[in-house]
Each structure stands twice: as structure tokens, then as C-alpha cells.
C-alpha positions in Angstrom: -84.3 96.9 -17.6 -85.6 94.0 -19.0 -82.6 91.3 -17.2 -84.8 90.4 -14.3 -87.1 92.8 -12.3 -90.3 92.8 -14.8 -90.5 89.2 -14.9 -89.4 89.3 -11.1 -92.4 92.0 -10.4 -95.1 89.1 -12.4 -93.6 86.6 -10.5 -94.3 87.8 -7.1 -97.8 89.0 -7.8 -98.9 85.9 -9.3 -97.2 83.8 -6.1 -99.3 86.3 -4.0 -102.2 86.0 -6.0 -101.6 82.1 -5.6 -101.6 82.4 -1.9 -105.0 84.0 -1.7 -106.8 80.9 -4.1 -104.7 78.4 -1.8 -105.0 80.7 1.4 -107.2 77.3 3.3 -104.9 74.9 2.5 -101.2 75.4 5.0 -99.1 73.5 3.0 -99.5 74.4 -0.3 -99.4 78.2 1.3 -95.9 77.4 2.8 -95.0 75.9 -0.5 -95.6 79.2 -2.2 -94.2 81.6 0.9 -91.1 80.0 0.2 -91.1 80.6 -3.8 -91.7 83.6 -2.3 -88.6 83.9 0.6 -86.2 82.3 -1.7 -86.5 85.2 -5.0 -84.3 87.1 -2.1 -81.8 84.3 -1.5 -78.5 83.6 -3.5 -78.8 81.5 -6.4 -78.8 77.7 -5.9 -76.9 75.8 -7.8 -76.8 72.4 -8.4 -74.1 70.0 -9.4 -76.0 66.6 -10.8 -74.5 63.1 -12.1 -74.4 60.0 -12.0 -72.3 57.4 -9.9 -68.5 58.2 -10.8 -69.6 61.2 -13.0 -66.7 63.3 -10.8 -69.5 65.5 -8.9 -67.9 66.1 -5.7 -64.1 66.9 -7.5 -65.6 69.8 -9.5 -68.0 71.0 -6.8 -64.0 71.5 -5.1 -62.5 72.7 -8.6 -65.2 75.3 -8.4 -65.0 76.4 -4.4 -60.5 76.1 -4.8 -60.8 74.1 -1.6 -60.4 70.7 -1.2 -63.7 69.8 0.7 -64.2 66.0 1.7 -67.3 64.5 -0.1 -69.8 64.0 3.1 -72.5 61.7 2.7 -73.3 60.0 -0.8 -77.1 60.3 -0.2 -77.6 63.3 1.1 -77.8 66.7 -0.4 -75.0 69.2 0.9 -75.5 72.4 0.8 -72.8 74.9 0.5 -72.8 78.5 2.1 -70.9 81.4 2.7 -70.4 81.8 5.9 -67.8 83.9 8.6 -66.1 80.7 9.9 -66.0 76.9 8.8 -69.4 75.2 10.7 -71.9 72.6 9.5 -75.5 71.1 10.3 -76.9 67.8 10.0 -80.6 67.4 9.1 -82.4 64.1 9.2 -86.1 63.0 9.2 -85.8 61.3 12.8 -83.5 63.4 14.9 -83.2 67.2 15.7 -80.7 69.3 13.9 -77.2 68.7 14.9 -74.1 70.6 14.7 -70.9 68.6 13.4 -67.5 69.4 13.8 -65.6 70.7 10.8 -61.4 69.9 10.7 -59.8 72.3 8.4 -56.3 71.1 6.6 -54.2 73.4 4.3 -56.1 72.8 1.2 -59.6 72.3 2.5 -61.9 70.9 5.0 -63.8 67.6 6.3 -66.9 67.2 7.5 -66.9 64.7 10.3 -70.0 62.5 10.7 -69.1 60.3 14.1 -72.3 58.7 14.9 -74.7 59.1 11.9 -74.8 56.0 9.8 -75.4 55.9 6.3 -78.0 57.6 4.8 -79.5 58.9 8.1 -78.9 62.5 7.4 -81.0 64.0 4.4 -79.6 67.1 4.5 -76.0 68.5 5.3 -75.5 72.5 5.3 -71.9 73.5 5.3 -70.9 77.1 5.6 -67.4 78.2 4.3 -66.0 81.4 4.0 -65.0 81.9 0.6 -64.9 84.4 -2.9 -66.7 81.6 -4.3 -70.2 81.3 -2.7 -70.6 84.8 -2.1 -73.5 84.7 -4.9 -74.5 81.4 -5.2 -75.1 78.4 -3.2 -73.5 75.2 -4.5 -75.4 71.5 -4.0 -73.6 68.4 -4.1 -76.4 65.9 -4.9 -76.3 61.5 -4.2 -76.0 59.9 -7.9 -78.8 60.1 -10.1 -80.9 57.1 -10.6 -84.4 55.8 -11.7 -86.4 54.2 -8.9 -89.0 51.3 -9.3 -91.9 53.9 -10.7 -89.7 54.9 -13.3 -88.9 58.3 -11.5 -85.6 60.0 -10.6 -86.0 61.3 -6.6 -82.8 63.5 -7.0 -83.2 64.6 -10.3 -87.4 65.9 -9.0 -85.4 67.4 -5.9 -83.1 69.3 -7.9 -85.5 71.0 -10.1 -88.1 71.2 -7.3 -85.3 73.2 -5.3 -82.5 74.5 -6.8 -82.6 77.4 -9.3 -80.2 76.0 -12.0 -78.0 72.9 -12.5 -74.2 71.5 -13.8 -75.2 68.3 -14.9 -72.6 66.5 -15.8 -72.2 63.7 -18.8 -69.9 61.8 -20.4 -71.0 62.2 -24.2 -74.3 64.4 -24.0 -75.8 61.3 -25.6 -78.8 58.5 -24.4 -79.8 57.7 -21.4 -77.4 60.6 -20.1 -80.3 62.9 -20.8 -83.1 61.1 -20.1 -83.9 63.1 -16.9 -83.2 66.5 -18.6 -85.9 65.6 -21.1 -88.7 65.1 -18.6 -88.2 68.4 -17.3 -89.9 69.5 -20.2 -93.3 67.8 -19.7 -94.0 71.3 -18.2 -94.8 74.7 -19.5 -91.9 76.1 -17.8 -89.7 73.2 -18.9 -90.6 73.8 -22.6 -90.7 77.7 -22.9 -87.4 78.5 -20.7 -84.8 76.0 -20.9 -81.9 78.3 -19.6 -81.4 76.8 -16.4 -78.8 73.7 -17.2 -75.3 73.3 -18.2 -74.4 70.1 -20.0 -71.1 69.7 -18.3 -68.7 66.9 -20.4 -66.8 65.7 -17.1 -63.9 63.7 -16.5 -62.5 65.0 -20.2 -59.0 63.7 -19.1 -59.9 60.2 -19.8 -61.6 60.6 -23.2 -59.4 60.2 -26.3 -57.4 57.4 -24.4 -56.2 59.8 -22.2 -54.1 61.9 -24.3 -52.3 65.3 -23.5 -54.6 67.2 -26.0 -58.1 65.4 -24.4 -60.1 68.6 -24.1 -59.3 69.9 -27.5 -61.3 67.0 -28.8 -63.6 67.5 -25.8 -64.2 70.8 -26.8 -64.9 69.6 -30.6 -67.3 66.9 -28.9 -69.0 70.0 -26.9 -69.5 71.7 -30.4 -70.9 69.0 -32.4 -73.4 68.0 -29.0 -75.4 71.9 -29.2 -75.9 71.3 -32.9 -78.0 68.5 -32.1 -81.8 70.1 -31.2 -82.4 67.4 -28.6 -79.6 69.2 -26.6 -80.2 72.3 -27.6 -83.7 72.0 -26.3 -82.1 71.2 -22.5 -79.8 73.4 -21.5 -78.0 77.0 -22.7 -74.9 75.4 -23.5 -72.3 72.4 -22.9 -69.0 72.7 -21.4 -66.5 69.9 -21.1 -64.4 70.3 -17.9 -62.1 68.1 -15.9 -62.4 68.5 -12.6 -60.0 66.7 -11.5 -57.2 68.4 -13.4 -59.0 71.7 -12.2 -58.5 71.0 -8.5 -55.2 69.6 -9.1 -54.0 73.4 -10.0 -56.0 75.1 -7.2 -54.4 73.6 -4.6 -51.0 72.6 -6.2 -48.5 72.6 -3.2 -44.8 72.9 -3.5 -44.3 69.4 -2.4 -46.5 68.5 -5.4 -44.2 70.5 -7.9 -41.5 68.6 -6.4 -42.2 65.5 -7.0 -43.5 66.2 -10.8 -40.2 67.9 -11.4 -38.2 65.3 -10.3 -40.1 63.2 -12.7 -39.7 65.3 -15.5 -36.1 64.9 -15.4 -36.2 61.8 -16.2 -36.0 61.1 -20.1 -39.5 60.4 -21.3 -38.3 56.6 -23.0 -37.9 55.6 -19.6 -40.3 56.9 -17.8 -43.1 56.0 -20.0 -43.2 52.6 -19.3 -43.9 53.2 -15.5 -47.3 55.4 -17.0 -49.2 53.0 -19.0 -51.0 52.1 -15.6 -51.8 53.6 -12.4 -50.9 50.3 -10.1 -47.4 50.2 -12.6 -46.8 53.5 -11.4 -47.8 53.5 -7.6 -46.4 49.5 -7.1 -43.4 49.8 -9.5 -39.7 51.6 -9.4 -39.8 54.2 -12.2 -35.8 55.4 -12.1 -36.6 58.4 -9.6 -36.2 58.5 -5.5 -40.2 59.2 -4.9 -41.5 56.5 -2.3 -44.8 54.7 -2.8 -46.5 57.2 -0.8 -45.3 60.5 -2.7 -46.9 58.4 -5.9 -49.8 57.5 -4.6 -50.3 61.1 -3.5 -49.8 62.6 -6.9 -52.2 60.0 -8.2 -55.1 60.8 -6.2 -54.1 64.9 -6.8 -53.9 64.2 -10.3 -55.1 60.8 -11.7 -53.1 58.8 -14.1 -53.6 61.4 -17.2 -52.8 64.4 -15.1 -49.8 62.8 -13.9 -48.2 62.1 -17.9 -49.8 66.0 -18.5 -48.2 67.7 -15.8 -44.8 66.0 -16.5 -44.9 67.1 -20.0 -46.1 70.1 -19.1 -42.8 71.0 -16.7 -40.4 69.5 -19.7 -41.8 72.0 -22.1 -41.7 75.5 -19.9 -43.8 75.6 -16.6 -41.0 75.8 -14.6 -42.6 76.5 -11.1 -45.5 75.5 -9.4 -47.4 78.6 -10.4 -47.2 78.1 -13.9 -47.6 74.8 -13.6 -51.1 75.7 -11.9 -52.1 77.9 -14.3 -52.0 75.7 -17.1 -53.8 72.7 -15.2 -56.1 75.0 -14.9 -55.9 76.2 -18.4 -56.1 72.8 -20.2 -59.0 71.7 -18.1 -61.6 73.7 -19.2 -62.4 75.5 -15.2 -61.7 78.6 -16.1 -64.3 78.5 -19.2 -66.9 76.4 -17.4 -66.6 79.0 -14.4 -66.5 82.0 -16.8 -70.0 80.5 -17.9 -71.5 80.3 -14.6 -70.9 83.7 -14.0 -72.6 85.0 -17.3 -75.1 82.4 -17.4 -76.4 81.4 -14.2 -74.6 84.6 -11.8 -75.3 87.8 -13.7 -79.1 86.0 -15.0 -79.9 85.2 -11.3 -82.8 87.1 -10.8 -83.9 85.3 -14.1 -83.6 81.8 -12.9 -85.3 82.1 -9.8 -87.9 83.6 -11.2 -88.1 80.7 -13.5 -88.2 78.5 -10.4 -91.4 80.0 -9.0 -92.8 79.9 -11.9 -92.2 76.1 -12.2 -93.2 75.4 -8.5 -96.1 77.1 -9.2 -97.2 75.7 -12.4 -96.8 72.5 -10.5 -98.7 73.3 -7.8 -102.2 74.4 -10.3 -101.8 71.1 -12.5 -101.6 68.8 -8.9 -104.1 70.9 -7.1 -106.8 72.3 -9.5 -109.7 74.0 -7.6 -111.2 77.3 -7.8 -109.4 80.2 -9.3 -106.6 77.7 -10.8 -107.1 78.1 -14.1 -107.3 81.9 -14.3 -103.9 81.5 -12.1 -102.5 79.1 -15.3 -103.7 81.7 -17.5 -101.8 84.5 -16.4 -98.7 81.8 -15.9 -99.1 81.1 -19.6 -99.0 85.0 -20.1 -96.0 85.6 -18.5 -93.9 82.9 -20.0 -95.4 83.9 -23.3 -94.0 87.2 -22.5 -91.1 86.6 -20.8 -88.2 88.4 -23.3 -85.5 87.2 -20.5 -85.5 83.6 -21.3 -85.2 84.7 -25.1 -82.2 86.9 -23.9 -80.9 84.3 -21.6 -80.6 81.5 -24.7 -78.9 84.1 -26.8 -76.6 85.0 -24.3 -75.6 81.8 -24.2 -75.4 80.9 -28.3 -73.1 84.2 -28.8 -70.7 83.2 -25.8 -70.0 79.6 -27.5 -70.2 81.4 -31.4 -73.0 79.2 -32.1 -74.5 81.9 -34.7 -71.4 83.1 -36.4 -71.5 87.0 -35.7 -68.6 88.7 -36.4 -66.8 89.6 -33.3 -67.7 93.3 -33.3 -71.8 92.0 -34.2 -71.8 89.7 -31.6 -69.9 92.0 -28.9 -73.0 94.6 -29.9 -75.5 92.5 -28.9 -73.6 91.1 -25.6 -73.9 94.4 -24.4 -77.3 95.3 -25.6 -78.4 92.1 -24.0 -77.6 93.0 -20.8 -74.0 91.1 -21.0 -72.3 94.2 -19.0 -75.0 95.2 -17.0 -78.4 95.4 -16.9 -79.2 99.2 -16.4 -79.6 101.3 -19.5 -76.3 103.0 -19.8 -74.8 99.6 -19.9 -76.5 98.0 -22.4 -76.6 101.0 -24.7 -72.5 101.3 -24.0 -72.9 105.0 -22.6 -70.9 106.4 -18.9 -72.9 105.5 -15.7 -74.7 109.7 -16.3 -75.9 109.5 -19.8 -78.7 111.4 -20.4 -82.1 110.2 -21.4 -81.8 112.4 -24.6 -78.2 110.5 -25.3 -79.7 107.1 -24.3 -82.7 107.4 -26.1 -80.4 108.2 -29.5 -78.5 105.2 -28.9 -81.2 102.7 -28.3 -83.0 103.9 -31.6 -79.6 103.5 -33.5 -79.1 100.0 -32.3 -82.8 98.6 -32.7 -82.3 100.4 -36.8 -79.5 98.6 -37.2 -80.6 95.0 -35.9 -83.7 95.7 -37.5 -82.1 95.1 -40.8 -80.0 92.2 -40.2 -83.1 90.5 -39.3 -84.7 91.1 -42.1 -81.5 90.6 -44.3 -82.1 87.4 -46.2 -78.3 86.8 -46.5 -77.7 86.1 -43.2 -78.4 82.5 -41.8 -82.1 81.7 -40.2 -80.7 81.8 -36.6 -78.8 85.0 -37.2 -81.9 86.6 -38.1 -84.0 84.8 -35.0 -81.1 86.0 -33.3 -81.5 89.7 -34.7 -84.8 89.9 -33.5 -84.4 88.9 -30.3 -82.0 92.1 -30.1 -84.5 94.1 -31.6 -86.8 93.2 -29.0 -84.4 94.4 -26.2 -84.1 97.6 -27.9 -88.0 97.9 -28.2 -88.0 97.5 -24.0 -85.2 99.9 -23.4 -87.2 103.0 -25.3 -90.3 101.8 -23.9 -88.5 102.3 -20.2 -86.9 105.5 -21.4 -91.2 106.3 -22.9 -92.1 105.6 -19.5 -89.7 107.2 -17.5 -90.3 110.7 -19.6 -94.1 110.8 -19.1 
């Protein structure tokens, strides 16, 4: 229905309608060909930061693997692929194979005889669950240049299809790149292709057990500011550090955090005020330096004084112990987010991206037949009830509006949160008839009518109302359409 293939249908006609009125001019024409090839590739995703901001650990958290950060100023690229294999890609050499050395948690990427910063580019394929529908980027550290201008941050939206950018407090200077992305059309009408990401949560609060509750209250209090609201769909505080600790979580891990764990808690504090009092000290347990040091680079300081508390109070083996890692650092919600949000909207966000590349393209390059070109763009984003679906999406996954569960479940579904065919939205089997569907559809779009004209409810409840009524009015104008 409406979750992707009308706007995806305006989009391609307008790229090939942009590739006649550039058709003299090769590389604004290979520019828009590959708009073009890339609405049939899997979503790119891009994770974005600044130095420290714990990029590479969650792009690892997310994958389950542990995969070697590769070159801090070069954008890596990863694939699925049938076998572990990576290219190199500079600006003065060929492309080069490198070899790839598996361990048991992960992979390293080794880069004998480039030196720093010669490779631009590094494509590593992978097999795994994990990048079967998207493509993950691990970007160098944001950063403002001489001019004012962030390269990375201009790569990123120029091409990748949606981003994790992470931040410490969703505050300042944080943002400052997110806001410039709405100089643009695109960037002002469609704002659904970012997730704030709160990183490193585990060290907020003065590293306490209960971080990410308070992160999570931080996350709350962040998308009731309209600054934020205006950048991305929603914000998510994560640890990725505590995520990748209980993804790969060995036995001899569990071990070691046992052993501590039997220790009682008056004397073993003392050796976890620090990391160095921990790793150079003698806490009253036979783990060598080396076991220590190892649980502090799994785990950091904070995950080491969580997981310990953790096994005290019931996770008894290393799968349990996993599962609540996981649990208490907020992976399994960010990823859960991906997958609604960027994932199952895919067609939606890459649409947005041509639409941006092209936008970009008329405003740098007027000439003949450009503004009738802007025109139409104007048109579609004007039109464009997939954005408007996209942010609501979003607002009823993080209870932003206040629906009642049943009420917001309603318009999950009719918004294409199950599926985007008919019979999914409308919540009938796969071969409902059009009679059936039509009933439905005019059922719901009665209902929604009158909460959004009920002056009882809150102003976004209603905005949000309408927006439902809206994808009720496209599913009987396909079922119209269909019948004729």
C-alpha cells in the first residue's frame, strides 16, 4: 500500500526524468544512475560519533561478533557475504584484497602495508543473520574542518540511507551536524532517517548498577524537546559495551565473574573503585593480571561491578548472565528499533535518499528544466504520507502520545507496523476479500475520524488521529482502484 512503492514509483520517474535534463553532463548522470541502482540495494546504515563515542563496540553489539575496528579514517562497509573476505579502496592504488583472521568471537581485518589513512574505503563481507537486510557503516569521528563543514557527517548523508548517531546527552554541540541537515527540503519535510543513540550509558549516573534506567528517563525527557524531535524518529540510550559483553560471553568469562562473586561484596569493593586498582591490585581471589585485564576490556569497569552483582542475585550461568547484559543495556530495544524503523521502512528511506541527492543536485546545478524538476520534488514531499507514517511509527513505539495500549496497537497495525499489504494493516487472514477489506478499512478511518476531531484528547493525539485517517483514506482508494 502506501509503506513504500508509491513514493518509490515518483521517485524513480523523477530520477529518470532528472537524467534526461542532465543527460550532457556524465557525472551528474552517474550521480543519479546510482540513486537509481542503489533503491535495489539493502539499506545502508550508518553508525556516526564522535572520537570515543563507542562507535565501533555497538557496530559489534549489533553484528554479535567481535570485529576489530579497521582503520579510524576510513569508512568500512559491512556486507553479507558466503565466507569472511575484505577489499581495500584508496584514491592512489588499485583495489586490494586483505586477508581476514577469524577467532571464536569475531574477526580482524589485517592491513600489512597500508599506512594510515591511505585506504578511503574498506568493504568487509561477513556471513551473518545480521546484515542480511541492511548494510552497516562504521564511519572515522565526526569533526568540523577549517570551512566550518563536517566531511563525514556530508558523506554520511550523501550515501547512506539512515544513521545511529550516537551522543552523550542529546544536547549542544552534539547536534550541531544533525541540524544542518535540515537546510534542505528533504531535511525539513522527512526527518525519519536518524536515531539519537545515548551511548556509553554505563558510565552516566557515576556508573551505577541502575545506569540505563536513568538513561532511559534522560532518553524521554530529550524527544520532548522540539529541537530533537525535529532530527530524528526517536532516541535510544544503549551501551554497547555491555551489549557485546553478553553476545559473546565465553565460559571462561563466567568463570572468572563467578569466582568474583563469591567473594563478599565489603571486600571486594574496594578493589572496584578503579580500573588500574582492579587490574594492578590483589582483590582476595586467584585471577591473575591477565584474566582481569581481560574482563576489563569485555566489560569495562561498570560492567565488571554489574555482572558480579548480577551472578550474586540469580544469573547462575553464563546464559543467563548473557541475557541480562543484554537486557540492562538497552541492545535489544535499540535493535528492536532498527528493525521497525529503519528495516521494515526501507523502501521509505531510500527513497528519501534520492530524493535528497537529487534536490542537491538542482540547487548546485540549475539549468534548463531544473526548476520544473524542483517543482515536482516539492510535490512529492508535500505528498509523501510515508514520512507522516514513518514519525508516527516511531512516537507510538516510545508512547510519546499516550494511546491506550489497545489505540495505539490499532494504529501500529493500520500503519503498516505488521505488514504493508492490505490484509495486514486492516488485521484480516492473508485471503480476505475485497468486500471484507473494504468493510474494515471504512470502520477504522470512522473511528479515527472521531478521535481526531474529539477535543478531549491532547493536540498530538489528534495530529496523530489524522495521520491514521489518512492511511485509511489510501487503503480504500487502492481497494477503489483495484475494483474499477
Amino acid at each position: 500500500m502506501s509503506g513504500g512503492w508509491r513514493l518509490d514509483a515518483a521517485v524513480r520517474d523523477l530520477l529518470e526524468r532528472a537524467l534526461h535534463v542532465y543527460r550532457d553532463d556524465p557525472r551528474a548522470t552517474d550521480q543519479l544512475r546510482r540513486q537509481l541502482t542503489r533503491l535495489d540495494q539493502p539499506l545502508r546504515v550508518a553508525v556516526v560519533g564522535g572520537w570515543r563515542s563507542g562507535k565501533s563496540t555497538l557496530l559489534n553489539a549489533l553484528m554479535g561478533e567481535e570485529v576489530a575496528p579497521v582503520d579510524g579514517s576510513a569508512f568500512t562497509w559491512y556486507e553479507d557475504g558466503p565466507q569472511p573476505d575484505a577489499v581495500g579502496y584508496s584514491t592512489s592504488h588499485p583495489p586490494q584484497r586483505l586477508t581476514v583472521l577469524r577467532s571464536g568471537t569475531g574477526m580482524h581485518v589485517d592491513l600489512a602495508g597500508w599506512r594510515a589513512g591511505e585506504l578511503r574505503d574498506i568493504v568487509v563481507r561477513w556471513p551473518t543473520r545480521s546484515l542480511r537486510q541492511v548494510t552497516l557503516v562504521d564511519t572515522p569521528a565526526l569533526g568540523v574542518d577549517e570551512h566550518g563543514r563536517d566531511p563525514v557527517l556530508e558523506r554520511v548523508l550523501r550515501e547512506t540511507d539512515a544513521m545511529l548517531y550516537l551522543t552523550r546527552d542529546a544536547h549542544g554541540g552534539d547536534l550541531r551536524g544533525l541540524q544542518s541537515a535540515r537546510e534542505s527540503s528533504v531535511g525539513q519535510a522527512a526527518p525519519v532517517h536518524a536515531i539519537l543513540v545515548l551511548s556509553r550509558v554505563d558510565e552516566s549516573g557515576g556508573g551505577r548498577v541502575d545506569a540505563l534506567l536513568g538513561a532511559r528517563q534522560l532518553a524521554r525527557r530529550a524527544l520532548r524537546e522540539p529541537h530533537v524531535d525535529a532530527l530524528c524518529v526517536t532516541v535510544a540510550p544503549c551501551s554497547g559495551l555491555l551489549g557485546l559483553a553478553g553476545r559473546v560471553l565465553g565460559e571462561s568469562d563466567f568463570a572468572a565473574l563467578a569466582a568474583l562473586a563469591q567473594v563478599p561484596r565489603a571486600e571486594l569493593e574496594p578493589y572496584l573503585l578503579s580500573a588500574e586498582r582492579f587490574g594492578r591490585g590483589q582483590p582476595p581471589v586467584p585471577l591473575d593480571a591477565a584474566t582481569r585485564g581481560a574482563l576489563l576490556d569485555r566489560l569495562g569497569l561498570v560492567g565488571v561491578r554489574l555482572a558480579t552483582t548480577l551472578v550474586r542475585t540469580g544469573c547462575d550461568s553464563r546464559a543467563a548472565l548473557s541475557t541480562e547484559l543484554v537486557r540492562r543495556s538497552g541492545l535489544g530495544e535499540l535493535r528492536e528499533s532498527i528493525n521497525r524503523l529503519f528495516v521494515d521502512r526501507r523502501e521509505v528511506l531510500k527513497a528519501r535518499s534520492a530524493l535528497a541527492a537529487v534536490e542537491a543536485l538542482l540547487r548546485a546545478e540549475p539549468g534548463p528544466g531544473t526548476a520544473e524538476l524542483l517543482g515536482t520534488l516539492e510535490q512529492i514531499l508535500a505528498g509523501a504520507h510515508e514520512f507522516q507514517e514513518s514519525r508516527l511509527l516511531a512516537a507510538l513505539r516510545d508512547g510519546r502520545l499516550g494511546f491506550e495500549v489497545e489505540l495505539a496497537e490499532e494504529a501500529r497495525r493500520l500503519l503498516g507496523g505488521d505488514g504493508d499489504v492490505l490484509a495486514a494493516r486492516l488485521g484480516g487472514a492473508a485471503d480476505a476479500t475485497a468486500p471484507w477489506l473494504w468493510e474494515a478499512a471504512a470502520d477504522a478511518r470512522w473511528r479515527w475520524q472521531e478521535r481526531a476531531e474529539d477535543p478531549a484528547l491532547r493536540l498530538a493525539q489528534r495530529r496523530g488521529a489524522q495521520v491514521v485517517v489518512r492511511s485509511c483514506d489510501g487503503m480504500l482508494a487502492e481497494l477503489t482502484a483495484h475494483a474499477r
